[in-house]
C-alpha positions as CSV (number, residue, x, y, z in Angstrom):
1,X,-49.9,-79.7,-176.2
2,X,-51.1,-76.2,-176.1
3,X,-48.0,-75.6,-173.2
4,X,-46.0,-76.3,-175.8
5,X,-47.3,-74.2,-178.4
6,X,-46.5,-70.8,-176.9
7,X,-42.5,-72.1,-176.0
8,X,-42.5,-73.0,-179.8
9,X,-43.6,-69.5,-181.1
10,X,-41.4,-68.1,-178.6
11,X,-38.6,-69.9,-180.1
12,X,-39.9,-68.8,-183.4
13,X,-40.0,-64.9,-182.5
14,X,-36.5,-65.2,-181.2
15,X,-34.8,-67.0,-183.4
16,X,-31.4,-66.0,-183.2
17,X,-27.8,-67.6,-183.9
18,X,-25.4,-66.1,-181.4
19,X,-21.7,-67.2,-181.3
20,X,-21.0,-70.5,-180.1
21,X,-18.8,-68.9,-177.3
22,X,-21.6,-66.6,-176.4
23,X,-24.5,-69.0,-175.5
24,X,-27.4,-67.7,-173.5
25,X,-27.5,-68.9,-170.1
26,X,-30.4,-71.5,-169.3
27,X,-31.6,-69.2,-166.4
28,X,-31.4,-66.4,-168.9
29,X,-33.7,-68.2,-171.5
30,X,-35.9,-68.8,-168.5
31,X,-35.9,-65.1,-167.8
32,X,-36.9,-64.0,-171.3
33,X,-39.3,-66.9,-171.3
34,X,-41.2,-65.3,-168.7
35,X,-41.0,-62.2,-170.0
36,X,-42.5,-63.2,-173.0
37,X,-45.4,-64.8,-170.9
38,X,-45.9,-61.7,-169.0
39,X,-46.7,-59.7,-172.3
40,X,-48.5,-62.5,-173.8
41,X,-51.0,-63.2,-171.0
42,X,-51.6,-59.1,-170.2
43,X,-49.7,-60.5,-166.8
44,X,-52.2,-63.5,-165.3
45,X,-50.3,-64.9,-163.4
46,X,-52.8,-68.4,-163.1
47,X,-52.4,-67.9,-167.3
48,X,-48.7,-68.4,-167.0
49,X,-48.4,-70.9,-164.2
50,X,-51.0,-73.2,-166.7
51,X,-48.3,-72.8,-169.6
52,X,-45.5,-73.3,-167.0
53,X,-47.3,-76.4,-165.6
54,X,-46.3,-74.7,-161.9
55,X,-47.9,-73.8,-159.3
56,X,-48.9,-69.5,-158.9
57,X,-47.2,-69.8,-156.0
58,X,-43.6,-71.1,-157.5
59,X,-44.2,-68.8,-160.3
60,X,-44.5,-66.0,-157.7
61,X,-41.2,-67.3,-156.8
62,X,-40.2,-66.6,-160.0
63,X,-41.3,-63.3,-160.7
64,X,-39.9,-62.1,-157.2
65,X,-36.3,-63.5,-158.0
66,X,-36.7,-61.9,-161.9
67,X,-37.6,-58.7,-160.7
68,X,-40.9,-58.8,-162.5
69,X,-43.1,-57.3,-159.6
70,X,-45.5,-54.0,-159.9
């Protein structure tokens, strides 16, 4: 459960009621997600890809295709 607790304070944090017709892509959420994770974690990647439930090397992935690199 503790995966879950960092999406639910993410969620939380962010809490925001955007126009119906103005939705926030999934991929987008994913994005921020990330993001959040990054900050959260001081950037460990193994930290992250234990809250993702992923492997480091598909969150690699993820970080290459988000632009998230150093």
């Amino acid at each position: 459960m503790i995966r879950t607790k960092y999406l639910y304070y993410y969620l939380i944090m962010n809490k925001k009621n955007p126009p119906s017709n103005n939705l926030p892509t999934l991929e987008n959420l994913k994005k921020e997600y990330v993001r959040y994770l990054l900050k959260l974690t001081d950037n460990n990647v193994s930290d992250i890809a234990g809250i993702l439930d992923i492997s480091r090397e598909a969150l690699n992935t993820k970080l290459d295709k988000y632009h998230f690199r150093h």
